[in-house]
Each structure stands twice: as structure tokens, then as C-alpha cells.
N, C-alpha and C positions, 0 to 999 in steps of 0.2 A: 498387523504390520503392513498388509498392501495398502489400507490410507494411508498410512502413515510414509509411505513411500511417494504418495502420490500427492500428500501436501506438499510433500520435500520436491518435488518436481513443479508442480504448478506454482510454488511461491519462489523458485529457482528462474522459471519462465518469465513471471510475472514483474522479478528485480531486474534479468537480462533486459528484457522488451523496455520498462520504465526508466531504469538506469539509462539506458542506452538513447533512449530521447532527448536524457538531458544532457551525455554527453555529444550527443548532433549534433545538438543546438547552439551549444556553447564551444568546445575545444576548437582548435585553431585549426584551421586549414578542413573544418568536417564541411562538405558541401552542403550541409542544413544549416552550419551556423547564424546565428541572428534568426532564423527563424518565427521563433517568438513562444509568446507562451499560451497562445491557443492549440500551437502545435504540438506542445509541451502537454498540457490537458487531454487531447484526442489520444496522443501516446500512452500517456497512462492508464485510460479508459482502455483503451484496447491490450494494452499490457494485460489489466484485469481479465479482458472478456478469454485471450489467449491461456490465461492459465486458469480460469473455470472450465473451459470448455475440454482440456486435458484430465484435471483431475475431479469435475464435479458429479460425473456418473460412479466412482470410485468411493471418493473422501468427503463427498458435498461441496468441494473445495472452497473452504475460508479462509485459505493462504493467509492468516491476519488473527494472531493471538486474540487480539481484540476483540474481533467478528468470535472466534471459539468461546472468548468468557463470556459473551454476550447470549451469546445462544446458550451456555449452559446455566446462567442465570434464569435466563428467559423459560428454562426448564424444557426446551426443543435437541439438547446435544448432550448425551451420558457427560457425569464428570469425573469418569474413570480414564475417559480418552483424552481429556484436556490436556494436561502434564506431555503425552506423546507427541497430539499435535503441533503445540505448541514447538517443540526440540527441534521437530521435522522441518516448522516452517523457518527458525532461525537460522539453522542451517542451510535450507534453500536458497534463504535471502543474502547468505554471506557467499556461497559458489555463484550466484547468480551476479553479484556485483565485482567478483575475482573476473569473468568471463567477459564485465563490461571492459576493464584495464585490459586484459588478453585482448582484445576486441581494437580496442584503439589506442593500441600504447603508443604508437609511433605518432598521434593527435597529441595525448600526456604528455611528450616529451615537450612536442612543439609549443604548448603551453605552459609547459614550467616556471615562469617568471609570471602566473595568475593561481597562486594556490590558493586562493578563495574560491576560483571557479572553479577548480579542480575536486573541491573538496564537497563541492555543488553537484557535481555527478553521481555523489556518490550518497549524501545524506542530505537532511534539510540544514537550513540556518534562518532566523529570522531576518525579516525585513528590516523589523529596527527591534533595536535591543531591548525587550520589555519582558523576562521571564513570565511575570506570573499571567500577565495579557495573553504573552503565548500560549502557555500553558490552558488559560481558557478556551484561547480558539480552536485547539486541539480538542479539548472536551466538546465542543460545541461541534463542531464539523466531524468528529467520529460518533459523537449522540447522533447527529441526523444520519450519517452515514448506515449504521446498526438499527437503528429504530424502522428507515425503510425497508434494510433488506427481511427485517422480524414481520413487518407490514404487508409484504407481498407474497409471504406466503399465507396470511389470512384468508381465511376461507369468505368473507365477505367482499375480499378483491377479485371480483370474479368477471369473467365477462362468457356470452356467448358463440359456439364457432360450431354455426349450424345446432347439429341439437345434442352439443358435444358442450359442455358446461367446463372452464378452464379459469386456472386463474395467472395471475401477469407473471404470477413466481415462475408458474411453468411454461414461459416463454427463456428460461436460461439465463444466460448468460448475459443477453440485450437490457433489462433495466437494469444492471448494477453498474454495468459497463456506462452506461448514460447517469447513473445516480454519480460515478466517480466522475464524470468531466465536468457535469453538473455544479460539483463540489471544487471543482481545482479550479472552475473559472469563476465561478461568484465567490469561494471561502478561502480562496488557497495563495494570496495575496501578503498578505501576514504572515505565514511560516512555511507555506510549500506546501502545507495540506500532508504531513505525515499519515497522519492516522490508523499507521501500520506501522509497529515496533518491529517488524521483519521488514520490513521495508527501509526504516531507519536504523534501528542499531545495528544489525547486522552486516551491512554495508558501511556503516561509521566505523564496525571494527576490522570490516576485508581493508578499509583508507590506512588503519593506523599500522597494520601489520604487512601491506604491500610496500616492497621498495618502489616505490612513485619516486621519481628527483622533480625534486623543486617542493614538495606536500610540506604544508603547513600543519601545524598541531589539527587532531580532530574534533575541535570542536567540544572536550568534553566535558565544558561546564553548560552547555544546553544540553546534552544528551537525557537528561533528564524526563524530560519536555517530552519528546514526540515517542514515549514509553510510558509514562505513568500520564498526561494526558488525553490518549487513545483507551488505555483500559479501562480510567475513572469514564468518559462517554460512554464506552461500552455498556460500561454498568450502571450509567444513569439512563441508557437507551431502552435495557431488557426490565429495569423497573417501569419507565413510563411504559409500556407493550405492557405489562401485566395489568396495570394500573386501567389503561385504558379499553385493552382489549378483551 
């Protein structure tokens, strides 16, 4: 139950901090807006590194259903605890995104007449309409996403620190944190770079059920997409790591 408390916190952490970049960036009157989307990238890398560094001495924290089937494919995470974490981290991700609206409602209002951007704060949307394109590039940028972080704790990723033998996994929180901005600046162009079904549906459903004025439908003939695109990567990540490793 304490992982599982602690997913539900760090994937709570991890949709306040991320959410919360995008509605900076974008709602009206926020003094970040226009910013851009390199800022937009740093934010969510550190979103990430803020809610590893809470729950990853606890729960490992994989805040990311995804990251969980991956790893327990990969045969690195019991698959008795999958089903919990998972519950923990959607939930996280739907308070975490209630807390971004709490956070700047009085920006929401002011934006009311852009419910597209509105509905940007809170979930992905593609760039241009191409499900099944999408759908790829979700598998493809959550495979690379999952297949690093199975990579770095290899014991062949090692380096030297004095006559103390370490490897880059156990540096924390700092490569996944730079694998995620990594991914949202080069891959995340095309759909926003979901790759987290806590990070997307669960905030797609805190949009459809908060009274927001002026919200547009949520989106939910893509919702699709950045949920079963993130777990099939997943699980074509933790076969290539068997495969290869």
C-alpha cells in the first residue's frame, strides 16, 4: 500500500508540474505565455525528475502504466503489483490535473472563447489529424522512452567513480529527466509526446467532468491513441531489452 500511495503522489506531482507548463504557456494573461515549446519540454522533464525524486526510493516510481507493463514484461517488476500501480497512477494523474484548473482558473476563464487551448492544458491532441500515424508515433517514442530507462539499469552501463563501480541508472532521477525533454523536443511534434496514459486520460477525464466555461468536447475519438499507443511501445520496448540484452 505505501507504493502504491507513492505512485499516486509522484504521478499527482508529475501532471501538476507538466499540466501546469502547458497551462503557462498558453492561457491568457499567464506571464509565461507564448513561451514556447522548449519551455514546454524542460517542464515536463522536470515535471518527471520532481516526481521520481518523491516516490522513487518508495515505489521505483514509474508514475506511467506504460513504464509498469514494461518492466513487468521485461520481467524487472512482480505482476501481482501491476493492476495497483497502475489504479494509483491514474488517479494521481486525474488530482494532479483537477489542481492545474484549481491553480489557474481565473487564466480558464479568461480563455474561454480558445477551447482548443484549453483542452491542450489538460491532454494531447494531434498536430494533424492522422490516427493511425499517431498512434505510431506514440509506439515509437514510448518504445524508445521504456527501452532506455530498461537500458540504464544494465549492468554493462557502468562507468567509474574512483574505485566505486556505478551505473547511469544510479545517477536517479537525471537521465530519464533528459531522456523525457530529449523526446518532447525531437518526437513530440506530432502528438505532444503522450506516452503516459496517466498523463493523458486521466486528465482528458478531470477536462470532461470539471465545470471549465467555454470547454469543448474532450477530444474522445483520439483518446484512443496516447493509451493503447504508449502500452503497445511499452511492450515492444521490454521485448527488444530481452531480445537484445
Amino acid at each position: 500500500m505505501q507504493q502504491y500511495i507513492f505512485e499516486f503522489i509522484g504521478t499527482l506531482v508529475l501532471v501538476l508540474l507538466g499540466d501546469g507548463v502547458c497551462a503557462a504557456t498558453s492561457l491568457k494573461h499567464s506571464k509565461a505565455k507564448g513561451a514556447g515549446w522548449v519551455v514546454v519540454a524542460l517542464g515536463w522533464g522536470l515535471a518527471v525528475m520532481m516526481g521520481v525524486l518523491i516516490a522513487g526510493p518508495v515505489s521505483g516510481a514509474h508514475l506511467n502504466p506504460a513504464v509498469t507493463l514494461g518492466l513487468a514484461i521485461a520481467g524487472t517488476f512482480p505482476w501481482a503489483s501491476v493492476c495497483g500501480y497502475i489504479v494509483a497512477q491514474m488517479l494521481g494523474g486525474f488530482l494532479g490535473a483537477c489542481l492545474v484548473w484549481v491553480f489557474y482558473k481565473d487564466h480558464y476563464q479568461a480563455t474561454s472563447d480558445e477551447p482548443d487551448t484549453m483542452l491542450g492544458t489538460f491532454c494531447t491532441m494531434p498536430a494533424i489529424r492522422n490516427p493511425w500515424r499517431n498512434f505510431l508515433c506514440e509506439v515509437i517514442a514510448t518504445c524508445l522512452l521504456v527501452f532506455v530507462i530498461l537500458a540504464l539499469a544494465f549492468e554493462g552501463n557502468a562507468f567509474q567513480v574512483g574505485s566505486v563501480a556505478a551505473s547511469t541508472g544510479s545517477l536517479g532521477s537525471w537521465p530519464v529527466t533528459c531522456l523525457i525533454m530529449s523526446i518532447g523536443m525531437s518526437l513530440g511534434g506530432t502528438t505532444g509526446y503522450a506516452l503516459n496514459p496517466a498523463r493523458d486520460l486521466s486528465p482528458r477525464c478531470a477536462h470532461a467532468v470539471l465545470p471549465i466555461q467555454g470547454k469543448r468536447d474532450s477530444g474522445w475519438w483520439y483518446s484512443w491513441v496516447p493509451v493503447a499507443g504508449p502500452m503497445v511501445g511499452a511492450a515492444v520496448a521490454a521485448g527488444l531489452y530481452l531480445l537484445v540484452f
